[in-house]
C-alpha positions as CSV (number, residue, x, y, z in Angstrom):
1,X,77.7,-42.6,25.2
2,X,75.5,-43.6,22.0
3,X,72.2,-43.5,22.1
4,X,70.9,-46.2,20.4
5,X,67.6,-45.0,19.0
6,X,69.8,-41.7,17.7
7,X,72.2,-44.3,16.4
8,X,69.5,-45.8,14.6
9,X,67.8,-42.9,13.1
10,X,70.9,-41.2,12.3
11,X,70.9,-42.6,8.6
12,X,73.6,-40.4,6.3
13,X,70.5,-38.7,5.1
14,X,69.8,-37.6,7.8
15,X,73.2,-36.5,9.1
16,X,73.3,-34.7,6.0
17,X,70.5,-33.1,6.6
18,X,71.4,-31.6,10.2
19,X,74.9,-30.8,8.7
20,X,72.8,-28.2,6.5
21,X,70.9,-27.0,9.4
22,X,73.7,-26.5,11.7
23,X,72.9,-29.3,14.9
24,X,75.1,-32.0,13.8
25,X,77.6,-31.5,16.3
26,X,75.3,-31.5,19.1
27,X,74.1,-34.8,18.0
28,X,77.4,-36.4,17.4
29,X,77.9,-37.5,21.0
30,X,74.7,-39.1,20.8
31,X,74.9,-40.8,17.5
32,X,78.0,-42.6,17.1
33,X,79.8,-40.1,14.9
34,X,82.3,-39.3,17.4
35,X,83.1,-42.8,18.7
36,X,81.2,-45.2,16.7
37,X,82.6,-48.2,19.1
38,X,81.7,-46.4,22.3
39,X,79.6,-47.7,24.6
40,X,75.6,-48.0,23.8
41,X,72.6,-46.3,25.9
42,X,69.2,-46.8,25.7
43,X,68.6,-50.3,24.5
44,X,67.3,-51.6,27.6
45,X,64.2,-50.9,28.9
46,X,64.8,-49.5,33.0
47,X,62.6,-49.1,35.7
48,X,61.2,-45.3,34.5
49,X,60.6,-46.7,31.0
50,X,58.7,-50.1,32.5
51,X,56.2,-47.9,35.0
52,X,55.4,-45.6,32.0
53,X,54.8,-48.3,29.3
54,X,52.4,-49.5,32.6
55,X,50.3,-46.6,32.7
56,X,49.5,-46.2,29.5
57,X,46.2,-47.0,27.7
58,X,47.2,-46.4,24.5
59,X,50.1,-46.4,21.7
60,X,51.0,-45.6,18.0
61,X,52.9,-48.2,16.2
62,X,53.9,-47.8,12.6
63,X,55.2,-50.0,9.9
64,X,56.2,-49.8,6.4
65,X,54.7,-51.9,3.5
66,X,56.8,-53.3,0.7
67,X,56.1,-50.7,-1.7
68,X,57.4,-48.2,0.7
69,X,54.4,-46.7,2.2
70,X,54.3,-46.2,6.1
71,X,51.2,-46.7,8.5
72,X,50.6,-45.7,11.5
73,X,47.9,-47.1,13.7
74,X,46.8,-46.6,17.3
75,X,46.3,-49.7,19.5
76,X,44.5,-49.0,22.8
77,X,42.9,-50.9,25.8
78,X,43.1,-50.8,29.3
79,X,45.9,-49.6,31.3
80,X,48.8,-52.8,31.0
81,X,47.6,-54.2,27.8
82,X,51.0,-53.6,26.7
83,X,53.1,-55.9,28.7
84,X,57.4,-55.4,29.7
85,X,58.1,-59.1,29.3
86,X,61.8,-58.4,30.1
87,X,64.7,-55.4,29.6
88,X,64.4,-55.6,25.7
89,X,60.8,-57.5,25.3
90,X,57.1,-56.1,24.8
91,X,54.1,-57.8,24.4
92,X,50.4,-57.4,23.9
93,X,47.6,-59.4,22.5
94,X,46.4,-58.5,18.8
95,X,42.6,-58.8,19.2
96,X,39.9,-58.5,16.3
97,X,38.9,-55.4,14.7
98,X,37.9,-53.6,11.2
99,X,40.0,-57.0,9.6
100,X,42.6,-54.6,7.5
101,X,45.3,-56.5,8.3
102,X,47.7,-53.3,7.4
103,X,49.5,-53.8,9.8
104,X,50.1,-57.4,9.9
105,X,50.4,-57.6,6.2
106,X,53.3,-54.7,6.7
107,X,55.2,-56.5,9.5
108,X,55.2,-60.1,7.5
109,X,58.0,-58.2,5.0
110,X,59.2,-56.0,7.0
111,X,59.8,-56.5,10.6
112,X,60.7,-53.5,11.7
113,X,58.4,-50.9,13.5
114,X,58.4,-47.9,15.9
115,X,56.2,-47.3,18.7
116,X,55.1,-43.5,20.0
117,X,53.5,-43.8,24.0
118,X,52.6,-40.5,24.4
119,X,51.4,-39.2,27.9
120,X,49.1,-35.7,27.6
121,X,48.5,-35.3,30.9
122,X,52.2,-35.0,31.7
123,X,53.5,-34.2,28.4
124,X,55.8,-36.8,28.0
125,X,56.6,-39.3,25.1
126,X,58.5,-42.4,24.5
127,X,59.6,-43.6,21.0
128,X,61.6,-47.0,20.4
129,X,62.7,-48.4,17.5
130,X,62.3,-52.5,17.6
131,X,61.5,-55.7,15.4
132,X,58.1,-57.5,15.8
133,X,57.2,-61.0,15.3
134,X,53.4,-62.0,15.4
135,X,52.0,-65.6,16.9
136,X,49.2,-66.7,15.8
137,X,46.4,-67.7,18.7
138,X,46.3,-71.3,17.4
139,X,49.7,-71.5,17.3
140,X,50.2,-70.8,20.6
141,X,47.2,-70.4,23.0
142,X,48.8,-70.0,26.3
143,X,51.0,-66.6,25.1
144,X,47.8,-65.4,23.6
145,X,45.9,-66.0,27.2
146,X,48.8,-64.5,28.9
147,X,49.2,-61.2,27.2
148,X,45.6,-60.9,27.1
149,X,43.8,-58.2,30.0
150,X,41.6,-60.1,32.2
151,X,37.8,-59.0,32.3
152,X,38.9,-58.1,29.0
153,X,36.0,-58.8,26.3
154,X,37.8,-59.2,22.8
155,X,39.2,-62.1,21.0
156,X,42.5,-63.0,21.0
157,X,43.8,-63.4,17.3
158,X,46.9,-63.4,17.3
159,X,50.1,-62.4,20.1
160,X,52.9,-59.7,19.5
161,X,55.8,-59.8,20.5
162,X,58.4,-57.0,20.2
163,X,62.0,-56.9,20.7
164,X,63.5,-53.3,21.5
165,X,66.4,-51.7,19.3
166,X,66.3,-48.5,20.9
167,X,64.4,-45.5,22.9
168,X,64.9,-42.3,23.4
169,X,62.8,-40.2,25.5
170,X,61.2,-36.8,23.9
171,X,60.9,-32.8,24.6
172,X,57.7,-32.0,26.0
173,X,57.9,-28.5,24.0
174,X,54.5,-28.6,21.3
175,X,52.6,-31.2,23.6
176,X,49.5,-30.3,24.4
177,X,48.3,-31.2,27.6
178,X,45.1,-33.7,27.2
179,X,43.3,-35.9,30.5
180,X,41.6,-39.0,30.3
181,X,38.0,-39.2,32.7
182,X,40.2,-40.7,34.9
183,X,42.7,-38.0,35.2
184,X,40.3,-35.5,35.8
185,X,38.6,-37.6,38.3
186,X,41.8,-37.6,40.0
187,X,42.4,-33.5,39.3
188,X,39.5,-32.7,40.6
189,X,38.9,-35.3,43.4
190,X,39.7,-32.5,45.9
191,X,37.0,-30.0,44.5
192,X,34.4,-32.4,44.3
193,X,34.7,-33.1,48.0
194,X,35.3,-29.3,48.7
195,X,32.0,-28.8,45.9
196,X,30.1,-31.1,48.6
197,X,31.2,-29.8,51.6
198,X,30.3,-26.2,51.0
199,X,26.6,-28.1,49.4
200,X,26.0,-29.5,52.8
201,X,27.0,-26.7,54.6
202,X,24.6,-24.6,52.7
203,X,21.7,-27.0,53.3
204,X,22.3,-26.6,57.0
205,X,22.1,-22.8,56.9
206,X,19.3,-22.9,55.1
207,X,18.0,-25.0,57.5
208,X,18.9,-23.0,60.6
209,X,17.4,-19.9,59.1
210,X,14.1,-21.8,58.5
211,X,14.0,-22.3,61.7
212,X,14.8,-19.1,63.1
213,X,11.9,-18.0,60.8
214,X,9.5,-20.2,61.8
215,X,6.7,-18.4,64.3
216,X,6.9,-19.2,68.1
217,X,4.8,-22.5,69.1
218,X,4.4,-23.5,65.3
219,X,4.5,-27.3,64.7
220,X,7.2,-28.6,62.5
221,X,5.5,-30.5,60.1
222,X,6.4,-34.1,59.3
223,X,8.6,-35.1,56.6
């Protein structure tokens, strides 16, 4: 079955290249070499792909400009900013920044871009290939309120909306394993209450042998 992000990626470049290097045929299953008709994979977005793209605060996207340069630049926010509108649809609201325009200027020739979500903690990354068309606030206000977080504070400029090619899921090997606060609030929730437990207890021993300490018939003074 073809993977349709491999399909994708798989110019003759860069068949040629794994040709040289000896993994072509693994890939050929994957890329359409074998059976170029065969049925596609990966082009809809399933229910493991939608609770990732959920969890995640953060994601690369790159473009390429018209002179041929890419960019790549990180878009972050709270978790589910970016929003699974359907199977082959994401969205999420462009808000105002440095006012570069890099990327917008890159996507008004060339729609196409590609999209890393990486997770540290767990060491797991999804890349998709898709094609992204950009709606201007005034153009259309109520997309722009829709993809925007609530509680949010940032303005709205502009929505984007991005249609999936293809995904592919990637090896964890080389990721290094990075937490968010709130990951290690959640690591270490169970030390914390053990860290307090054993700081109470310890107050109450110290307590007890004050007390054991303390002369017959003394008064306890007042706290």
């Amino acid at each position: 079955m073809i993977n349709r992000f491999l399909q994708i990626a798989s110019t003759p470049s860069v068949r040629s290249a794994r040709e040289k290097q000896g993994s072509a045929a693994g890939y050929a299953r994957f890329d359409g070499t074998l059976d170029p008709d065969g049925p596609v994979a990966h082009d809809r977005l399933g229910a493991a792909e939608v609770e990732f793209i959920a969890r995640r605060d953060g994601f690369y996207i790159a473009s390429v400009s018209e002179t041929g340069w890419p960019y790549v630049q990180f878009r972050g926010g709270p978790p589910g900013f970016l929003w699974v509108l359907d199977d082959r649809t994401l969205g999420f609201a462009d808000l105002r920044g440095n006012r570069q325009y890099i990327t917008v200027g890159n996507v008004g020739q060339n729609d196409r871009v590609a999209l890393f979500l990486m997770d540290y903690a767990h060491r797991r990354r999804l890349k998709l290939f898709g094609r992204i068309a950009l709606v201007e606030a005034g153009d259309d206000p109520g997309l722009g309120a829709r993809l925007a977080v609530p509680g949010y504070a940032a303005g709205v400029e502009r929505a984007a909306l991005v249609t999936v090619e293809g995904f592919d899921w990637n090896c964890p090997q080389h990721i290094t394993p990075r937490f968010t606060e709130a990951e290690l609030a959640d690591v270490l929730a169970p030390l914390t209450q053990r860290l307090e437990e054993l700081r109470a207890e310890n107050d109450r021993l110290k307590s007890a042998l004050a007390e054991r300490a303390r002369p017959p018939g003394e008064a306890v003074a007042p706290r």
